[in-house]
C-alpha angles and dihedrals in degrees: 000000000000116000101255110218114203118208148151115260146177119197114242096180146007124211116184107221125177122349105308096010141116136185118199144184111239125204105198118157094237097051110022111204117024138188109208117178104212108209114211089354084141090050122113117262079000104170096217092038093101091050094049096066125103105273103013118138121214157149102261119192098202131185118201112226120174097339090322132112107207117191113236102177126011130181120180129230105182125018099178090228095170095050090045084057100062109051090208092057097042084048088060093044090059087048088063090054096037090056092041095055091047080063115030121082134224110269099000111135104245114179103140098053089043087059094043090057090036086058097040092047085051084051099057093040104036107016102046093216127164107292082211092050097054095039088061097043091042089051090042096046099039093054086049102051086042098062109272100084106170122232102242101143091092147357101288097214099047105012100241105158088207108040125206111249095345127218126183127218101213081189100060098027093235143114119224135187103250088235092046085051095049122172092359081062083096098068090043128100117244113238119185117202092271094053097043080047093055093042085055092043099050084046099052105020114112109251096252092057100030094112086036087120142074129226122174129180130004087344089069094047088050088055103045098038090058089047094048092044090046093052086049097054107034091053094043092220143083125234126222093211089071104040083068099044087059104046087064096044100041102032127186077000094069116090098156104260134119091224080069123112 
């Protein structure tokens, strides 16, 4: 009889096989990154059916067989219903798994990513906190916790801790004073003193308290747009997920590109 693992688990992706099966992608902090084959999942009245869905977080019993983990019991723990509810906001949900698991590798202990998108994903569906807002802290602090943490405590040409009219370079992770970049100051992107605020907090806030802080206007564009174009850079790649994010909350703006805005 094959050894049963028992493990926490939210469900990155979701792939339908055969006639009643799935196969998903599985984010759990002992394992990382895991693939879980979900017989009869499609299945009407299925047990493990609720737990098979994109998002859902559960308690998995898993056997291993031939290189698979198949999931044998499953009881949720947190389904994200108000989330599930506004397409925008379950759009930008996917976004989250879709950008963890561009990240995260296969049994890898990953405890401290799986807590950042647990509490992000909180945050969309308890908390009621700016969609904009969370987008921006969950790209910041998952690049940093996945190796590419910016330098934003001071100017990184002079030192300044508080740099006069910042910009940030999302290709090289770093603030600058807009006199010490110079001429490369055009392909920048502006910050202001809230924004470069919110980009240190989120860094160096203890999880609990990271979207403990409120940005309007132009500051929060400024915000977001330097997260997002960091993210982009840093990872080399788009993400369907939020192209179309953004096509329903930026409609008739939104081009695709990450200049936008």
């Amino acid at each position: 009889m094959p050894e049963k693992i028992v493990t926490k688990g939210l469900v990155l992706r979701e792939t339908q096989t055969k006639e009643a099966d799935k196969i998903l992608t599985v984010l759990t902090a002992e394992h990382g990154r895991m693939p879980v084959v979900a017989r009869g999942a499609r299945r009407k009245n299925s047990r493990i059916a609720a737990a098979s869905e994109l998002l859902a977080f559960s308690e998995l019993v898993l056997y291993e067989r031939r290189g698979w983990y198949l999931l044998d019991e499953a009881s949720t723990i947190a389904l994200w219903g108000n989330v599930r509810r506004d397409v925008a906001l379950l759009s930008l949900a996917s976004y989250f798994s879709e950008m963890t698991e561009a990240v995260i590798a296969e049994d890898v202990p990953a405890p401290e990513i799986l807590s950042l998108l647990l509490n992000a994903l909180y945050a969309l569906d308890e908390l009621g906190k700016p969609p904009e807002q969370v987008k921006a802290a969950f790209e910041l602090k998952l690049l940093a916790l996945s190796g590419y943490e910016p330098l934003v405590s001071e100017c990184a040409v002079c030192g300044a801790a508080a740099p006069e009219e910042p910009l940030f370079d999302a290709e090289q992770g770093m603030t600058v004073c807009r006199r010490c970049a110079g001429a490369a100051a055009r392909g920048l992107l502006p910050l202001d003193p809230g924004s470069l605020a919110a980009m240190r907090h989120v860094l160096g806030a203890e999880k609990k308290r990271m979207l403990s802080f409120t940005l309007r206007g132009d500051t929060m564009r400024r915000f977001s747009r330097a997260c997002e174009t960091f993210a982009r850079r840093q990872l080399d790649r788009d993400f369907r997920t939020l192209d179309f994010y953004k096509s329903l909350t930026f409609p008739g703006e939104y081009a695709g590109s990450d200049n936008n805005r």
